[in-house]
C-alpha positions as CSV (number, residue, x, y, z in Angstrom):
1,X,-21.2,-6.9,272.2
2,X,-23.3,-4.9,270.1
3,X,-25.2,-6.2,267.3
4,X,-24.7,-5.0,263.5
5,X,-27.4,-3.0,261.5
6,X,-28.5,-5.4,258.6
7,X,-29.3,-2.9,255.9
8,X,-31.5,-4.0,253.2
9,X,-31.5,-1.2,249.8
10,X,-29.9,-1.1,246.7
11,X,-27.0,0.7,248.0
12,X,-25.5,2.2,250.9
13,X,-25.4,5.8,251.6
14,X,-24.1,7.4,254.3
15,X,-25.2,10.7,255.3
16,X,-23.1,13.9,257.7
17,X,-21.6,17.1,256.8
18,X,-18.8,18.1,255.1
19,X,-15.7,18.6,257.2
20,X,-14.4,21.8,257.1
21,X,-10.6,21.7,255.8
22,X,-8.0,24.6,256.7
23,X,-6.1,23.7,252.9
24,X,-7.4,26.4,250.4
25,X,-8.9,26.0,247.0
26,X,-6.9,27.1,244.2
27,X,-9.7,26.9,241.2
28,X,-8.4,26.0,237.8
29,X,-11.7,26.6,235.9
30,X,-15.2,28.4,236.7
31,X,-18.0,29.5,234.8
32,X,-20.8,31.1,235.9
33,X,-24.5,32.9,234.4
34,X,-23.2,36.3,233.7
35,X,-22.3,35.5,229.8
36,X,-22.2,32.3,227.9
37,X,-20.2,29.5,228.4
38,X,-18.0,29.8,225.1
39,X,-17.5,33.7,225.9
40,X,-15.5,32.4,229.4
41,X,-13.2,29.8,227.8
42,X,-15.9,26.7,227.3
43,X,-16.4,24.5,224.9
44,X,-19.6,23.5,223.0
45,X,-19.8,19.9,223.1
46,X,-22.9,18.6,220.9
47,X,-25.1,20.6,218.9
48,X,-27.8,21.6,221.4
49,X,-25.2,23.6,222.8
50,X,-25.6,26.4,221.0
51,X,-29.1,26.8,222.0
52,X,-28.6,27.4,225.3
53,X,-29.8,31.1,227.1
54,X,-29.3,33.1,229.5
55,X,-32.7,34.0,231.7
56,X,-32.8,34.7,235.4
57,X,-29.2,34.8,236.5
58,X,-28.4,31.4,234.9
59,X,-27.9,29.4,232.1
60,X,-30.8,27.5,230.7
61,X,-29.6,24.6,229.3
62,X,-32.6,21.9,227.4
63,X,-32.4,18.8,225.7
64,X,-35.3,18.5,223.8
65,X,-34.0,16.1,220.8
66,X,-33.9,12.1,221.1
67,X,-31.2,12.5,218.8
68,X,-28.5,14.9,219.7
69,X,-27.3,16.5,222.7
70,X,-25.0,19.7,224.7
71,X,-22.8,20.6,226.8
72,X,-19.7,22.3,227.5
73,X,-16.0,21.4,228.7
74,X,-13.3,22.9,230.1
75,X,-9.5,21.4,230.4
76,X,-7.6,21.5,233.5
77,X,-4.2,19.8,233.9
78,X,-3.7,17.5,237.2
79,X,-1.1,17.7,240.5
80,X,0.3,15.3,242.6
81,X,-0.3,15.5,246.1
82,X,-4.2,17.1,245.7
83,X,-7.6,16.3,245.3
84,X,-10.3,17.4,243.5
85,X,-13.2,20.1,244.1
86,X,-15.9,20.7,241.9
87,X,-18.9,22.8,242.3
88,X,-21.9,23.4,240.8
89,X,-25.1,25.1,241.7
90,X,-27.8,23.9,239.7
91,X,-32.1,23.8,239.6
92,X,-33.4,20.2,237.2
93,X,-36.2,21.3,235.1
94,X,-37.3,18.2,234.0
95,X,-35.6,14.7,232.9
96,X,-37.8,12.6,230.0
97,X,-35.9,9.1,230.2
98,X,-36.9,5.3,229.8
99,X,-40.7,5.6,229.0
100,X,-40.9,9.2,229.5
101,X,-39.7,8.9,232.8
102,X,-36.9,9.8,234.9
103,X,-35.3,6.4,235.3
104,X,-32.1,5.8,233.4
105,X,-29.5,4.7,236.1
106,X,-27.1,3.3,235.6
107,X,-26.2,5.7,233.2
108,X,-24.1,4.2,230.4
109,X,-25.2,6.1,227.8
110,X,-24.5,9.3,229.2
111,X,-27.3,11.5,231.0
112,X,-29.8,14.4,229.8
113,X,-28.6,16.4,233.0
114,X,-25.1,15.8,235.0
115,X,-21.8,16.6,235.5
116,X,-18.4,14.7,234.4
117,X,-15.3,15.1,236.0
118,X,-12.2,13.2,234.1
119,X,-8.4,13.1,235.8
120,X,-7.5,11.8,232.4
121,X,-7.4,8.3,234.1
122,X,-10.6,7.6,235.9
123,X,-13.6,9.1,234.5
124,X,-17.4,9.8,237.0
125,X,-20.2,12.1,237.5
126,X,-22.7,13.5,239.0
127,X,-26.6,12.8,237.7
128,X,-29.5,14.9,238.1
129,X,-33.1,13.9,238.3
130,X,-36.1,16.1,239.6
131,X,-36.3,13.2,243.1
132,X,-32.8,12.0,243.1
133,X,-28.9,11.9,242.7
134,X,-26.3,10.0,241.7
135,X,-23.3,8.7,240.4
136,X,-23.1,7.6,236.5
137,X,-22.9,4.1,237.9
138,X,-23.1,2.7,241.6
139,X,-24.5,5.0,244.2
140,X,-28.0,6.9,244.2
141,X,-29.4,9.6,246.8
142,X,-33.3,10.5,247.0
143,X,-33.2,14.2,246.7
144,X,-35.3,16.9,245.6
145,X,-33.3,18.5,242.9
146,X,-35.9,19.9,241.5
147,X,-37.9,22.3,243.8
148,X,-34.8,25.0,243.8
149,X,-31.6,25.7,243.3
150,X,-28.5,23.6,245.5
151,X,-24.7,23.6,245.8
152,X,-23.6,20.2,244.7
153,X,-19.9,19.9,245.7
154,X,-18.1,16.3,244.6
155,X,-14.2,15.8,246.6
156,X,-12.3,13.3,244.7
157,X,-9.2,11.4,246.4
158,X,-7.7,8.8,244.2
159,X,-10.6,6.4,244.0
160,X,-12.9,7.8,246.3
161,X,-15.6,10.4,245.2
162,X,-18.1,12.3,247.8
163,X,-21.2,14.1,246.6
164,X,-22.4,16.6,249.1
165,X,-25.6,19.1,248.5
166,X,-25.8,22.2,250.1
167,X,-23.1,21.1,252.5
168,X,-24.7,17.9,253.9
169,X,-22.7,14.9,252.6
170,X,-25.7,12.4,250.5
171,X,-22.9,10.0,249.0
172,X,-19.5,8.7,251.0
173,X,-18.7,7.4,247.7
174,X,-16.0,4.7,249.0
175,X,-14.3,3.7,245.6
176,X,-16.9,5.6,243.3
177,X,-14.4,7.2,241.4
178,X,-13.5,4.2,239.0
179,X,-14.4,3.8,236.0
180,X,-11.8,4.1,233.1
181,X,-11.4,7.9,231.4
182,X,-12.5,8.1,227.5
183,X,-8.7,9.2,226.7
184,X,-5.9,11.1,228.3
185,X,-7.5,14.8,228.8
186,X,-8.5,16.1,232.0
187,X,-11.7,17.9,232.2
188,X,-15.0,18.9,233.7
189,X,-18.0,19.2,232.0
190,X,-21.8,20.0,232.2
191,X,-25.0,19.4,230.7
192,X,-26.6,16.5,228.4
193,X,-24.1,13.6,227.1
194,X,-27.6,11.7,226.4
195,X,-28.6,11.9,222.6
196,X,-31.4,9.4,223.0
197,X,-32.8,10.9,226.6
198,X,-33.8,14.8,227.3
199,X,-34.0,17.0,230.1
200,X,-33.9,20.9,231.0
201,X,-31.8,22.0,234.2
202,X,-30.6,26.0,234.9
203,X,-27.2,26.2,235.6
204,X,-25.9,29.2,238.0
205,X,-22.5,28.2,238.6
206,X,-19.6,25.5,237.5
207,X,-16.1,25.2,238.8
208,X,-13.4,23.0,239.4
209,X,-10.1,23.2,242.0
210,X,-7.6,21.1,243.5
211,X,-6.2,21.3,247.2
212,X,-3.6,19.7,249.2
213,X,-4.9,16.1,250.1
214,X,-6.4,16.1,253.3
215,X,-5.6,12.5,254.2
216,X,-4.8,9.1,253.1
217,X,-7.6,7.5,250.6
218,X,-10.1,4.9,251.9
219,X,-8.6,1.5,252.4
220,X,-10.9,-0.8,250.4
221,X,-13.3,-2.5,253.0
222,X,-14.5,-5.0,250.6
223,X,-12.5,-7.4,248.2
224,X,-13.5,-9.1,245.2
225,X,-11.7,-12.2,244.4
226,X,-12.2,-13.3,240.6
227,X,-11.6,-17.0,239.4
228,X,-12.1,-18.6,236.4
229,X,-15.5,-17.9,234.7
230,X,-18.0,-20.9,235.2
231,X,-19.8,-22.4,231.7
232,X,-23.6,-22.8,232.4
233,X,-24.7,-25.5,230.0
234,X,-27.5,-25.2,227.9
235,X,-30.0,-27.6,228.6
236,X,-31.0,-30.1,226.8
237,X,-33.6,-28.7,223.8
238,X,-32.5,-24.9,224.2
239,X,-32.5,-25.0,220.2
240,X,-36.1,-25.6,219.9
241,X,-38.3,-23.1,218.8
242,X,-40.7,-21.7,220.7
243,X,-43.2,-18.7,221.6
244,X,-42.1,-15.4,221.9
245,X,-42.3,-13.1,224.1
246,X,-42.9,-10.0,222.2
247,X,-45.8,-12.1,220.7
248,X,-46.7,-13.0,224.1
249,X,-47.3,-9.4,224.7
250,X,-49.0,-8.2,221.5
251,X,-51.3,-11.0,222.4
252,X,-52.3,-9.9,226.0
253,X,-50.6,-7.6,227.4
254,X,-52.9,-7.7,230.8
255,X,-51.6,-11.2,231.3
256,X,-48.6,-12.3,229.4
257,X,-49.9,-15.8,228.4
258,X,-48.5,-17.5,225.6
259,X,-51.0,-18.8,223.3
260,X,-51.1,-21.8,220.9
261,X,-51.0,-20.0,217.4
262,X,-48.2,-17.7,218.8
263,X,-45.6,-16.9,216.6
264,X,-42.3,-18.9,217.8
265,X,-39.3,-17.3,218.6
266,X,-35.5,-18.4,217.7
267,X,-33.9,-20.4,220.0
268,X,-31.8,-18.9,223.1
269,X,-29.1,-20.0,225.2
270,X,-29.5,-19.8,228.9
271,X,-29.0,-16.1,229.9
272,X,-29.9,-13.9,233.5
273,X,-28.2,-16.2,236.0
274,X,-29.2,-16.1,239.4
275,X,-26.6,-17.6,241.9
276,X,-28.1,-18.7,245.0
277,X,-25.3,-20.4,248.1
278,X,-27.8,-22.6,249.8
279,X,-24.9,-24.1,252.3
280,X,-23.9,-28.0,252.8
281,X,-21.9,-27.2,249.6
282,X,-24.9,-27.0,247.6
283,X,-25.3,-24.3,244.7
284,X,-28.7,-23.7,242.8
285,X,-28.3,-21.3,239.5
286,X,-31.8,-20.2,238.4
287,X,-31.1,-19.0,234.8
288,X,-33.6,-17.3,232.2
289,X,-34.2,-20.1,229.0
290,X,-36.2,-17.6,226.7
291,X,-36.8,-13.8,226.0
292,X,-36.4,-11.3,228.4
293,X,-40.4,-11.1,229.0
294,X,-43.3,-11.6,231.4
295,X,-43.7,-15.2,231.8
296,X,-40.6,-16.3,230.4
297,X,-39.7,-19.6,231.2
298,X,-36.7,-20.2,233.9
299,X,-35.0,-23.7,234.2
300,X,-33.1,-24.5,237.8
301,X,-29.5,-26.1,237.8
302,X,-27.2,-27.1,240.9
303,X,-23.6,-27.6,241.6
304,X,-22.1,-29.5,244.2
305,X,-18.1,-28.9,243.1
306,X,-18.6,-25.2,243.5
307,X,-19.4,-24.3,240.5
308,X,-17.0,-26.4,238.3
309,X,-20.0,-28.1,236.7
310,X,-23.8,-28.1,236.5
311,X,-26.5,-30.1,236.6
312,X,-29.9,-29.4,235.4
313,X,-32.6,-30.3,237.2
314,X,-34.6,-32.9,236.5
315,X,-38.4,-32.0,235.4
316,X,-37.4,-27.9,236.1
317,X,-36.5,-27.0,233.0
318,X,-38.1,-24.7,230.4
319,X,-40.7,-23.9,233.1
320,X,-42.7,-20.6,233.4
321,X,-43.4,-21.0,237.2
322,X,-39.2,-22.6,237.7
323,X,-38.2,-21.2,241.1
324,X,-36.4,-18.2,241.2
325,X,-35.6,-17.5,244.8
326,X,-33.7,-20.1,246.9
327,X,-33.2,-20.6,250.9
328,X,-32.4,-23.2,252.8
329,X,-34.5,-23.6,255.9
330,X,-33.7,-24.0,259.5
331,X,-34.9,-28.1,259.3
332,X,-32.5,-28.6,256.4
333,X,-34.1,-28.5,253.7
334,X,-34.4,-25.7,250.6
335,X,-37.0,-24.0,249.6
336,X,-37.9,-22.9,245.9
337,X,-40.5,-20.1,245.2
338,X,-41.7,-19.5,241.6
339,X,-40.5,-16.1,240.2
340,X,-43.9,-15.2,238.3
341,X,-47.2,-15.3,239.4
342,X,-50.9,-15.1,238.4
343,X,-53.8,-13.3,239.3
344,X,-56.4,-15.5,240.6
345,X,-58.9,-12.6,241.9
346,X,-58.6,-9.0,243.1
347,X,-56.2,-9.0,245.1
348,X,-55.0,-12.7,245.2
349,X,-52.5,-14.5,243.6
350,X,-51.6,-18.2,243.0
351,X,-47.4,-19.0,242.4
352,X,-45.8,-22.2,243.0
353,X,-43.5,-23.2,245.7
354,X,-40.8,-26.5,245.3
355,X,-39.2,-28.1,248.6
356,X,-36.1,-29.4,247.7
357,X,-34.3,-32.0,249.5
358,X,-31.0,-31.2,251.8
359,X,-28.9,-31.8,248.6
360,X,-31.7,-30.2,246.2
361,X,-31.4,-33.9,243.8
362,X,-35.4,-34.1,244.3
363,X,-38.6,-31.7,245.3
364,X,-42.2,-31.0,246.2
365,X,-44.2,-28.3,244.6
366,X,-46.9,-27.1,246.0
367,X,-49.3,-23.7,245.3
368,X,-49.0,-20.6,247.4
369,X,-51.3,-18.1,247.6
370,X,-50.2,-14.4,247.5
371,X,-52.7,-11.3,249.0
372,X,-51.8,-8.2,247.7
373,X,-54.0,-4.8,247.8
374,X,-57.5,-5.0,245.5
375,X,-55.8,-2.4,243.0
376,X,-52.6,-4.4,242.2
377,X,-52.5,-5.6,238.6
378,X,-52.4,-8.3,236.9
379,X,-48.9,-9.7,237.7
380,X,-46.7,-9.9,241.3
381,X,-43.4,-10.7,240.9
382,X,-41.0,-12.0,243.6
383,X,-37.8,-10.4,243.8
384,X,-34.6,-12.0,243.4
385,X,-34.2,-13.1,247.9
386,X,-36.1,-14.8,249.7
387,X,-34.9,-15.0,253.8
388,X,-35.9,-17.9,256.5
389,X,-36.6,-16.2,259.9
390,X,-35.9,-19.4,261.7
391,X,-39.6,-19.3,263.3
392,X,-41.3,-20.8,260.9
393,X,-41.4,-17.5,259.3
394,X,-40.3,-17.1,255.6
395,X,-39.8,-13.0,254.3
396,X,-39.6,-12.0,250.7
397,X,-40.4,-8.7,248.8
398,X,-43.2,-8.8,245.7
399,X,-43.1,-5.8,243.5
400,X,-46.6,-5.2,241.1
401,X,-48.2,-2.6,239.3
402,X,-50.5,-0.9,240.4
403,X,-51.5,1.5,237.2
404,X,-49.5,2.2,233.8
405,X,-46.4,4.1,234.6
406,X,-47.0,3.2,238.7
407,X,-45.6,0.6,240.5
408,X,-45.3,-1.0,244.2
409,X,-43.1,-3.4,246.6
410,X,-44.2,-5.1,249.7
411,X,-42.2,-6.8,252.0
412,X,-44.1,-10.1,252.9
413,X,-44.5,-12.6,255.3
414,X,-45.2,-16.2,255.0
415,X,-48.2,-17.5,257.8
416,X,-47.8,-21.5,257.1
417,X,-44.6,-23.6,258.7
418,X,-42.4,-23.7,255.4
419,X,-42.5,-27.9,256.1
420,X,-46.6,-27.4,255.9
421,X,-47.6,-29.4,252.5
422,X,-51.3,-27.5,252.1
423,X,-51.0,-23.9,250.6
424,X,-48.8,-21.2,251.8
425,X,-50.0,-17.8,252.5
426,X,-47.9,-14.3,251.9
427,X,-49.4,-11.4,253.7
428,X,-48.0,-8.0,253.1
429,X,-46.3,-6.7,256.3
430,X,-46.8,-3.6,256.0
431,X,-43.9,-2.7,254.5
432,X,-45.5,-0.9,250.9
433,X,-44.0,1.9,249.2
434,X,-43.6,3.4,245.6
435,X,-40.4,4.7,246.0
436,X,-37.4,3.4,246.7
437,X,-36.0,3.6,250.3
438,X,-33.9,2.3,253.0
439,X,-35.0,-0.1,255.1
440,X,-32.9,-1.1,258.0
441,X,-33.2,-4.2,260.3
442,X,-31.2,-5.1,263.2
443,X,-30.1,-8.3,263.4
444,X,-32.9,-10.1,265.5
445,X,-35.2,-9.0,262.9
């Protein structure tokens, strides 16, 4: 029996081609860089829009305002029995987004550069970014979109939504295509729906059509049961006072430590919960008990009635090195490790680790010791899994900084027995990239 590919990213892609289908288009609407969009039947949506130029055989569209935006729409009215084609041929320019940069998915808010496609029932997209693609919401490609022009083509079958480029299929989309429409109007549109985010693409071609269905849509391969929502107690003293952590960062923002004549922040309930299943009926919940800011302080609770109630606990609570991650290893019992981190020297950092008892009611902490590249800064943060090779081997992924504006992950590996009481060691595997990629393991691994 063959063994299934573990694959460990953000999301799934699949890649192929596009199968060729003997059902014709029949295009409802098309625009395309020999005139203006309004002079073929568009609309200007947004005030930008009616700056945009024609130069070089296509239409330069730019968002250059924090505050306003442009694009343009077209109607088209729906038939049973088809699906959808839309094609665009497009070059990004640029995208200025969270901190200047290009990162802004998921994109709620609309993007500086995509393209929206609305059956009047389900509403999703296309977005554009100078190294990648990507739906408005769940599923992202590395591409270059920037470098020249490509021929994006999405197929939309009820709830499914493909995104091909240049004929090489970069998203399966299984399900993509859900997201509730804005109202009842069908349409397709391009350009910047982002008023707070800017961006520049050219735009050679736009057009949407509708064939005879070439199959049945995807049967849903995974299903989501929803029960009744779970109340996570505050603990005990949530309501006090205490620092902030926009102080903490005015203060030092090379560090992140809170200092004694620190302004105090208001009170907040417990937010940012982290489920972790450790088995034996046992569930640990680490959950953020102050600002969303380095060094805030986590607190740990478990359940043992699956979920029904929670119990803090005891002596973890309102602490800045609370474990995040949780795992239970092969000898029974569960291991804890501490979300933030300091820097002790170039190079090496000291976090705490907590070894938990089978039913996690009481625990051990004990320091680890983290090496990391000389030029990592002054923070390593462990990401929200942690796995238990079963040799003694413990594997977890620390993401740093590296410079302003750069960051990095490595994928580590533990060289002391998890039951070993002295400090543990976490050695980079080799595993370090600034991008974000796939990384597959088989199962042995």
């Amino acid at each position: 029996m063959k063994h299934p590919i573990l694959i460990i990213s953000s999301l799934l892609v699949a890649f192929g081609q596009v199968k060729a289908t003997e059902e014709p288009i029949t295009w409802l609407v098309h625009y395309d860089a020999k005139s203006l969009p309004q002079e073929q039947g568009w609309l200007a949506v947004g005030e930008l829009a009616a700056k945009a130029t024609l130069a070089n055989g296509a239409l330069h569209l730019v968002d250059d305002s924090a505050t306003a935006d442009g694009a343009f729409r077209a109607a088209w009215k729906p038939q049973p029995g088809t699906e959808i084609v839309v094609e665009a041929t497009v070059r990004v320019e640029s995208v200025a987004a969270r901190k200047g940069r290009s990162a802004m998915w998921p994109a709620q808010q609309g993007v500086p550069v995509g393209l929206i496609v609305s059956d009047g029932v389900h509403q999703e997209g296309l977005l554009l970014v100078p190294e990648k693609i990507a739906t408005f919401h769940d599923r992202v490609a590395l591409f270059d979109a920037k470098t020249q022009f490509h021929t994006y083509q999405l197929v939309i079958r009820d709830r499914d939504m493909s995104i091909a480029a240049d004929g090489k299929v970069m998203i399966r989309g299984e399900g993509a295509f859900w997201k509730k429409a804005e109202n009842a109007e069908a349409f397709v549109q391009f350009g910047s729906t982002s008023p707070g985010w800017m961006g520049a693409a050219h735009w050679q071609s736009v057009r949407l059509g509708l064939r005879k269905r070439a199959g049945e849509p995807t049967k849903p391969q995974l299903q989501i049961t929803v029960g009744e929502p779970w109340e996570i107690p505050p603990t005990p003293g949530w309501d006090q006072p205490r620092h902030g952590g926009h102080e903490v960062r005015e203060y030092d923002p090379g560090t992140g430590i809170a200092v004694p004549d620190a302004k105090q922040g208001k009170p907040l309930p417990p937010t940012r919960p982290y489920l972790y299943d450790v088995g034996k009926g046992v569930l640990m919940l680490s959950v953020g008990q102050g600002p969303d800011a380095a060094f805030e302080p986590y607190g740990v609770l478990r359940s043992t009635d699956a979920g029904k109630t929670w119990q803090p606990v005891k002596d973890l609570q309102f602490k800045t090195f609370a474990p995040q991650p949780h795992v239970r290893l092969a000898d029974g019992h569960i291991l804890g490790v501490s979300r933030w981190n300091v820097k002790y020297e170039a190079g090496t950092y000291i976090g705490m680790s907590y070894r938990f008892d089978s039913q996690a009611e009481t625990f051990t902490p004990f320091e680890n010791l983290i090496h990391l590249p000389v030029e990592t800064g002054q923070t390593a943060v462990f990401d929200r899994d942690i796995f238990d090779n079963g040799n003694h081997e413990v594997m977890a992924v620390v993401y740093a900084t590296i410079k302003k504006g750069v960051g990095a992950c490595y994928l580590m590996k533990s060289t002391a027995p998890p039951q070993s009481q002295s400090d543990r060691r976490l050695e980079p595997t080799g595993f370090n990239n600034q991008f974000p990629i796939n990384y597959q393991l088989s199962i042995t691994q």
